[in-house]
C-alpha positions in Angstrom: 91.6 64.2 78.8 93.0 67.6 80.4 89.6 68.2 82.3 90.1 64.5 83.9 93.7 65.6 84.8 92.9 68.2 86.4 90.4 67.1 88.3 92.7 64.2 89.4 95.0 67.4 90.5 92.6 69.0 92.5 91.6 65.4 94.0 95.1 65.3 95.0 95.5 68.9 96.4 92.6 67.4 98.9 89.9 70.1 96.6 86.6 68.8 95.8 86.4 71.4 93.2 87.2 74.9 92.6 86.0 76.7 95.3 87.0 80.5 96.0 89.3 81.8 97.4 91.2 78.8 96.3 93.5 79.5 99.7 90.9 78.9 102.1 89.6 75.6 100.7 92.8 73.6 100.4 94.9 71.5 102.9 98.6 73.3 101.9 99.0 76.7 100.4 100.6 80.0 100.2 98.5 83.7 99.9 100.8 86.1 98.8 100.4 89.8 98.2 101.4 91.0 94.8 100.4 94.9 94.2 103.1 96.6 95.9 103.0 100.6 97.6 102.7 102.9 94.6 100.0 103.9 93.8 97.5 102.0 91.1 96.9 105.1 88.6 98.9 107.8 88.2 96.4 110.4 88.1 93.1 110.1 90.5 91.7 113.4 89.3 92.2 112.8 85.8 89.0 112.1 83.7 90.5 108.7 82.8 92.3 106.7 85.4 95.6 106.2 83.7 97.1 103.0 84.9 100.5 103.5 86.8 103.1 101.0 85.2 105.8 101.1 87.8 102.7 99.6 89.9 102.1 96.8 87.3 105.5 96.1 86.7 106.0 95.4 90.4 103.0 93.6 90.2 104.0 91.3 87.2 108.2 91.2 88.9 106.9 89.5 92.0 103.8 86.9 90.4 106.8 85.9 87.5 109.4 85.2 90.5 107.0 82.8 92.3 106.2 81.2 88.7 109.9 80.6 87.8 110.1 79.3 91.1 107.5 76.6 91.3 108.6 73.2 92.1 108.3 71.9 88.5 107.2 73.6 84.6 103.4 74.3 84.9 102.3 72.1 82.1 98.6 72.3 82.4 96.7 75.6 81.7 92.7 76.0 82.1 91.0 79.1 81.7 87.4 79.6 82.5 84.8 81.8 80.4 81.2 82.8 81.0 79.0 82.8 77.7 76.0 84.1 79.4 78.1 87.1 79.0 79.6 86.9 75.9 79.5 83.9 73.5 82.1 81.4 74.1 84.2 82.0 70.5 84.1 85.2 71.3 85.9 84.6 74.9 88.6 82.7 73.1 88.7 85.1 70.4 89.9 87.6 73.0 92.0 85.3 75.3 93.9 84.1 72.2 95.0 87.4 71.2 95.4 88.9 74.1 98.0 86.8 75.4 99.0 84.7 71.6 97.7 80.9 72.6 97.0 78.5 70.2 93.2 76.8 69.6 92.9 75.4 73.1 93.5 71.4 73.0 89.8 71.0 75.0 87.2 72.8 75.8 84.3 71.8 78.2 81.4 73.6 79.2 80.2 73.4 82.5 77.8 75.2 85.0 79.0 77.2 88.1 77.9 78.5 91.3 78.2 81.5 92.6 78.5 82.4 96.5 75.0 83.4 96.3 74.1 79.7 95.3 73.2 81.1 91.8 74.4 79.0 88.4 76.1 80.2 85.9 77.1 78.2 82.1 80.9 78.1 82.0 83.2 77.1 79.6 86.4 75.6 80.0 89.4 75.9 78.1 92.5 73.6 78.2 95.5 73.5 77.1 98.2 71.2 77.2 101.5 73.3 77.8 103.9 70.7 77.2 103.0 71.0 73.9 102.9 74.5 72.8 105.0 77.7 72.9 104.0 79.8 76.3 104.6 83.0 77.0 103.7 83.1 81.0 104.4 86.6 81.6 102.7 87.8 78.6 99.2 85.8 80.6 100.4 87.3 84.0 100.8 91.1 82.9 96.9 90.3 81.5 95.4 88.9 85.2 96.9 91.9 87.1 95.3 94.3 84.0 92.2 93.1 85.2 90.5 94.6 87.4 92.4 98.2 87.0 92.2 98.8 83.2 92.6 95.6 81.2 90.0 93.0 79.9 88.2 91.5 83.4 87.5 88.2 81.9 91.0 87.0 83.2 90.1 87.9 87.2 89.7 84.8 89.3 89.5 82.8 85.9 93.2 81.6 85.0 94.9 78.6 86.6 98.2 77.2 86.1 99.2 73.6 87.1 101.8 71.5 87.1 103.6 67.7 88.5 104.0 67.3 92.5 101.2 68.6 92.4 100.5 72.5 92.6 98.0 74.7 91.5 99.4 78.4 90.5 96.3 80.8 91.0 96.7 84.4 90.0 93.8 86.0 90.6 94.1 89.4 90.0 96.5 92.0 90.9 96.2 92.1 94.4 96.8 88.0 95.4 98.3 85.2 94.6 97.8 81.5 95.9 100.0 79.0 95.0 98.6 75.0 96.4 100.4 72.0 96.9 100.1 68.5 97.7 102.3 68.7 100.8 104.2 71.0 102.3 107.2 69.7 101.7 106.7 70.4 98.2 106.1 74.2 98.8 108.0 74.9 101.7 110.9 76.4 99.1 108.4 79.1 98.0 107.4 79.4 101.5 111.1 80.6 102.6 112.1 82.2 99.5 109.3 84.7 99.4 107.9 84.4 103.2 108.1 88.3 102.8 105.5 88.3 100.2 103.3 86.4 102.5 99.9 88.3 103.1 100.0 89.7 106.1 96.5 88.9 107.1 97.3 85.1 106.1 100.5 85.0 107.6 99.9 83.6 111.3 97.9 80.6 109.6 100.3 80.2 106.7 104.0 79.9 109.3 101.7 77.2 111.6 101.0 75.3 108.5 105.0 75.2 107.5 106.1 75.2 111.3 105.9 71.1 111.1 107.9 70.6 107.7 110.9 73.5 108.9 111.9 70.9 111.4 
């Protein structure tokens, strides 16, 4: 079962469960920043905020860099839903066209818990990437859409996994946190983009790799 797995993944990452921000409840990670210095919309005073694609497209450049160079092919993909909201065929209705996935493999519902201590029904969908045809970018462009003019039922709900093990957390277009189960097995990323680090993480993030640099 893809549920089991990847609870056996976040077992391994040293995560009891999803708990957010994903960054600030695992033993090894990486924050990075991904919305870069121009500006979000093009146009503040317009009547509609008109999204500003050299933004996005910096945006999407930097989370597809760190994908590509993830220390094995994600091959496990679960995205989370909330049918108090909107009824769960509905969710996948939308998440299959928007970014052309196939009927998901599983799907599990669930309850969650909100920082307020209030629960929410979930649904969980999996899919088994191995298997299919997967257009990352197209899923990427969609999480960074989010919050400044795309469908919001992507934010913080979309996580990407894969053999060592790592988690691959997009969450929207602000952040990125990438997990491992060592840091040997991240420090790559952790050199290769260090300049992508967020800043506010930063001090925390080079004391966490200063050990495996040796």
């Amino acid at each position: 079962m893809l549920a089991k797995r990847f609870e056996h993944i976040l077992h391994d990452l040293g995560m009891a469960g999803l708990e957010h921000p994903l960054f600030y409840h695992a033993p090894v990670g990486i924050r990075f920043k991904i919305g870069g210095e121009e500006p979000i919309y093009l146009d503040r005073r317009a009547a509609k905020l008109k999204t500003n694609p050299a933004y996005v497209q910096g945006a999407l450049d930097r989370a597809a860099a760190i994908y590509r160079a993830l220390p094995a092919v994600s091959d496990l993909l679960r995205i989370d839903g909330y049918p108090d909201e909107e009824p769960a065929e509905s969710l996948l209705t939308v998440i299959r066209q928007r970014v052309g996935l196939p009927v998901p493999d599983e799907q599990l519902s669930a309850t969650e818990q909100d920082e307020d201590g209030d629960t929410h029904a979930q649904v969980q969908f999996y899919w088994d990437l191995s298997k299919i045809s997967f257009q990352p970018e197209l899923l990427l462009r969609e999480i960074i859409l989010g919050d400044i003019g795309g469908w919001n039922g992507f934010v913080s709900s979309v996580y990407l996994a894969g053999p060592g093990p790592f988690l691959y957390h997009l969450y929207d277009d602000r952040g990125l946190d990438v997990l491992g189960g060592s840091q040997k097995l991240l420090l790559p990323l952790y050199h290769q983009f260090h300049d992508w680090i967020l800043e506010y993480d930063l001090e925390k993030i080079d004391q966490m790799f200063a050990p495996a640099k040796e």
